[in-house]
Structures are given as C-alpha cells and as structure tokens.
C-alpha positions in Angstrom: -9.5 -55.1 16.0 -8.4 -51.7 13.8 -10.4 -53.2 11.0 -13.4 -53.2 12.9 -13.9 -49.8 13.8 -14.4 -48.2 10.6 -17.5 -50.8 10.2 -18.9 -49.5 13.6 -17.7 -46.0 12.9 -19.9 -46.0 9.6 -22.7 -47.9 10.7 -23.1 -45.3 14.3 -22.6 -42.5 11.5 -25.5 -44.4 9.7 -27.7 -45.1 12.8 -27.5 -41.2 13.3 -28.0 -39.8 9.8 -31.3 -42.0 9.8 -32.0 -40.8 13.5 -31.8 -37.1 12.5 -33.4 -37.7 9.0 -36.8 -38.9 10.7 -36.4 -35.8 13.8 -36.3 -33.0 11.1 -39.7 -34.5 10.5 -40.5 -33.1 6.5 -40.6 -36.9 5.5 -43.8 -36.9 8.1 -45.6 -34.4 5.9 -44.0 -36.5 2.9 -41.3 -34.1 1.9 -38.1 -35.4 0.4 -34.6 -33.7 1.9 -34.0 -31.7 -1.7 -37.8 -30.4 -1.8 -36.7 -28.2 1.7 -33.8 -26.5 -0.1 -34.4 -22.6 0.0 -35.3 -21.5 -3.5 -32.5 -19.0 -4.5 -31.3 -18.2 -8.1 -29.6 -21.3 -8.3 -32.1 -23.7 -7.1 -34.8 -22.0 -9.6 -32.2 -23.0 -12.3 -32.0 -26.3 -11.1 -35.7 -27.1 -11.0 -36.3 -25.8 -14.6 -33.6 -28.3 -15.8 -35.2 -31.3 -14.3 -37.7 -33.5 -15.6 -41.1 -32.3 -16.0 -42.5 -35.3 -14.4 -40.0 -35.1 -11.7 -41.2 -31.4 -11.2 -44.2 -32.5 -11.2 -44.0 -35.0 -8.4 -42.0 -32.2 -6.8 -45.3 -29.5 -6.7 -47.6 -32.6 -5.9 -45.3 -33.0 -2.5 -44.9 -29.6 -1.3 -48.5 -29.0 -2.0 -49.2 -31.7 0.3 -47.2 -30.6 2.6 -48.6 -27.3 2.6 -52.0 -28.5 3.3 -51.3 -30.9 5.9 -48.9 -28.0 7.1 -51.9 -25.8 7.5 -54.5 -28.6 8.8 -51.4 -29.3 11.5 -51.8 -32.7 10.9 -49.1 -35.4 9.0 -49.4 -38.3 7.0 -50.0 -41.6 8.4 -47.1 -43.2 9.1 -47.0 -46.2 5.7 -47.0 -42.6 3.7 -43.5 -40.9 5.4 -41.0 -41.0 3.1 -38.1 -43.3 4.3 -34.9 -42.3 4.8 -33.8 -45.4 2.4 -35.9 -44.1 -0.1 -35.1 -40.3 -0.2 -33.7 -39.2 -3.7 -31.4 -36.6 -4.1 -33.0 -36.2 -7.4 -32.3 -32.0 -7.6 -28.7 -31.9 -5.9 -27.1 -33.3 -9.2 -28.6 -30.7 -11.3 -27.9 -28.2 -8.6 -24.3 -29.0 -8.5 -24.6 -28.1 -12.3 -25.7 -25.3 -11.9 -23.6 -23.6 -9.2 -20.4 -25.0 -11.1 -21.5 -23.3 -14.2 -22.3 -19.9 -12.0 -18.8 -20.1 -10.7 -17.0 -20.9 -14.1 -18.8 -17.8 -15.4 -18.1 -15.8 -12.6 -14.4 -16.6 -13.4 -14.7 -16.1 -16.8 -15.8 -12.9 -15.9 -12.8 -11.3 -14.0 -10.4 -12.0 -16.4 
C-alpha cells in the first residue's frame, strides 16, 4: 500500500498543476508560462541569448496576446496552448544567466 501513494501523490500534484496552469488563463490568449516572466535585467539577457527564431515566435505571441488583450476577447479554444505542450524554452538560458550574475557578484567581493 506505501508504494502506492507516491503514484497518487504525483498524479493529484499533476491533476493540480494542469488545473492551475489552464485558471491563470495566459495559455487562453496563447501565452506560454516563460513569455509572463517580468522583464528585469536578467530576463533581457536571457532573451538576447536565445534563438532568433525562438524570439521571434516569442514577439509573435505576446503581440497576440496584446491584441486579443485589448479587443477582450481569447483564442478559440483548438488555439490555447496546452499545458502538455508549454516549453520552458527561456528558463534554461535564464538559469544561465542569473548563475553567471551571482559568480560575478562573488568574484567581485573578494
């Protein structure tokens, strides 16, 4: 029986990340999870390391979104972005970039 409930554990966890992915409702306007980060320092870093298609696709999205945002209207439903198919395609280079922030900032009080 303890074997069991780490599979119902993770797939309640699951049920509820998907759940709260689709209520935050950016997918409806076709917005991917990393095109709602707040644009600091570090996030403007990050999107002038990634791909220029990818950045691209990126601009084409929020765009979008902008314009549906202002019509308050949101894409039919075939066009939301799924949860399943939501790519964390800025976090990695994020990540980058805040480690190589902190390892300088280090460097820099010694």
């Amino acid at each position: 029986m303890a074997a069991r409930a780490p599979v119902a554990s993770g797939k309640l966890l699951a049920g509820f990340q998907k759940w709260y992915y689709n209520m935050c409702g950016f997918n409806k306007i076709g917005l991917m999870r990393d095109d709602t980060i707040h644009e600091d320092s570090d996030v403007k870093e990050a999107l002038r390391r990634i791909p220029e298609l990818t950045y691209n696709d990126r601009m084409f999205r929020v765009k979008r979104a902008l314009d549906l945002s202002m019509k308050q209207q949101i894409l039919p439903k075939d066009q939301w972005i799924k949860y399943e198919e939501d790519v964390h395609y800025l976090t990695p280079y994020l990540d980058e970039v805040i480690r190589e922030r902190k390892e300088k900032e280090e460097w820099m009080k010694k």
